[in-house]
N, C-alpha and C positions, 0 to 999 in steps of 0.2 A: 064586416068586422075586419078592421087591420092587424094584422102581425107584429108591426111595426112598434108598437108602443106598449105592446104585451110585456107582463113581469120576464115571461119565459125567454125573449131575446134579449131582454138586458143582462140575465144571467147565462145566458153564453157570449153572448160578446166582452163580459170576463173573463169568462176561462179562454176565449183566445186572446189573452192579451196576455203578451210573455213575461214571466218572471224574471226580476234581474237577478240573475247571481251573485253573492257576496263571494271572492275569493281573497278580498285581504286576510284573512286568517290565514289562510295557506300560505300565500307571498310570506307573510311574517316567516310563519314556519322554514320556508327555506329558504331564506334571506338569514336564519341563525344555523340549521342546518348544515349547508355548502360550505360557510366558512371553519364550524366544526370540524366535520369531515376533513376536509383537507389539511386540517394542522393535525388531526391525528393519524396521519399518516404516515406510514412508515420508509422511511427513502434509503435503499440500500446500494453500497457502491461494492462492487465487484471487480477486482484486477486481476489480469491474471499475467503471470509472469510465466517466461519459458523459459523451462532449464534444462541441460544436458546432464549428462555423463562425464565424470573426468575421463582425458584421455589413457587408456593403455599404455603402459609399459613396451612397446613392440619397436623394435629397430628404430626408425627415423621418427619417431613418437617419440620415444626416449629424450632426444636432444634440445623436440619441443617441451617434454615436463619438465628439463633441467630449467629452463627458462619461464617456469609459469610461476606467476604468485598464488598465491596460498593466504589465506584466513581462516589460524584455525581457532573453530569457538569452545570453547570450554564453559561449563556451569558456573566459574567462577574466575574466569580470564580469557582475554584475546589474546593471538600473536600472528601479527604476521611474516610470513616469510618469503623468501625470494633470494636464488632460485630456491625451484621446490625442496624442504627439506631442513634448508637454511634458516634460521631465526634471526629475520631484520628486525626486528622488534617488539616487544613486549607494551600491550596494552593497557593501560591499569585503570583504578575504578572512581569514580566520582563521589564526591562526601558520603552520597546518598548507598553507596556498594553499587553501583551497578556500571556495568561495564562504562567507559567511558567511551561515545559513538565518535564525540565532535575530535578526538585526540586520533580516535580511527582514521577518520575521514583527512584530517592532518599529514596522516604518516602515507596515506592511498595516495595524498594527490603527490608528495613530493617526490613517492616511487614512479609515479605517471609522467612527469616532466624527466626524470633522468632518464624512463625509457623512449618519450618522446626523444630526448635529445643522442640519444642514442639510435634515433629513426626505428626504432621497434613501436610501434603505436599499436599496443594492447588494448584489448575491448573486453577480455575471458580472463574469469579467475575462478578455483577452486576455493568453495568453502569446502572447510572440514570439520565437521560436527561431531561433538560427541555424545553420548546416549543419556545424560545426564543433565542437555538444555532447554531452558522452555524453549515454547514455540514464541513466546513473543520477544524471546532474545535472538533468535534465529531471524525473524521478520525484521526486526530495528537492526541487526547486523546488517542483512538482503537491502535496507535504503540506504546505510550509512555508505555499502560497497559501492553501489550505482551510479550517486551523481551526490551532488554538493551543490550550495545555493552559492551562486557568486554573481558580482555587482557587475553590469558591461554600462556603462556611461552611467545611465539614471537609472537603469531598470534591475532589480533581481531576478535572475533565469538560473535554470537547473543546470549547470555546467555536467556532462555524462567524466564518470571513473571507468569503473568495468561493469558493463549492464548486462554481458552473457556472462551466467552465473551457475557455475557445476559443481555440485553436490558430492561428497563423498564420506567416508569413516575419520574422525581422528585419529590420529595415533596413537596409541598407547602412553600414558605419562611416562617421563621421564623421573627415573628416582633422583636426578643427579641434582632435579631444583630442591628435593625435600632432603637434601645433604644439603644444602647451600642455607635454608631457611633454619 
């Protein structure tokens, strides 16, 4: 009697014959998946900027804050000054109320060129903040201070103002602007 032609090895020589596997459902799957995923993602940009301390009032400190400029912010005005103390100028607001950045940025770089040309090539300036600013007038004050977009041949590049940038109190209002108004 042969083996050979029995029911019984044509039903295992089935079962060792291997299944194929379907995996296009899954490729589909994440072939929509992956590109999902990745658009719902969330991409955070982090800067972080270093700031000091105004300098001290102390002897030969003294002679350098007579010389420092100054932006001070108000909840409802800029001014800046130079030297420290002094009012070069008054900042005012855009249709919108809100401080005006680009007029800032205007009056920073013409004080930068007269101190260049005066060979003093400042990099540090004091903001001075009062307790009454948002934070996101403080943060568009900290870009308008730092650099400015300016054209060199064909290109726009961040031309640098003052990008060490030291923190301190405003001053007290002056009543002499609310006699004046």
């Amino acid at each position: 009697m042969s083996i050979s032609g029995s029911p019984l090895r044509q039903q295992n020589l089935r079962n060792r014959e291997e299944a194929d596997l379907d995996i296009t459902p899954f490729m589909n799957l994440m072939i929509v998946l992956v590109p999902v995923l990745l658009l719902s993602m969330v991409f955070t940009r982090i800067t972080v900027i270093d700031l000091q301390l105004p300098a001290s009032a102390s002897g030969e400190q003294a002679d350098l804050r007579k010389e420092q400029v100054e932006v001070v912010v108000r909840g409802d005005r800029l001014a800046v000054n130079f030297p420290a103390g002094m009012l070069l100028r008054e900042v005012g607001k855009t249709a919108a109320g809100e401080p005006n950045y680009a007029e800032l940025t205007l009056v920073l770089q013409e004080l930068k060129r007269h101190l260049q040309a005066k060979q003093a090539d400042r990099k540090n300036i004091n903001m001075l903040v009062s307790d009454d600013t948002d934070y996101s007038q403080i943060i568009a004050t900290m870009d308008a201070v730092r650099s400015y977009q300016a054209v060199v041949v064909t290109d726009v590049v961040d031309a640098e103002l003052f990008p060490d940038i030291a923190f301190g109190d405003a001053p007290a209002a002056t009543t002499s602007r609310a006699k004046r108004s």
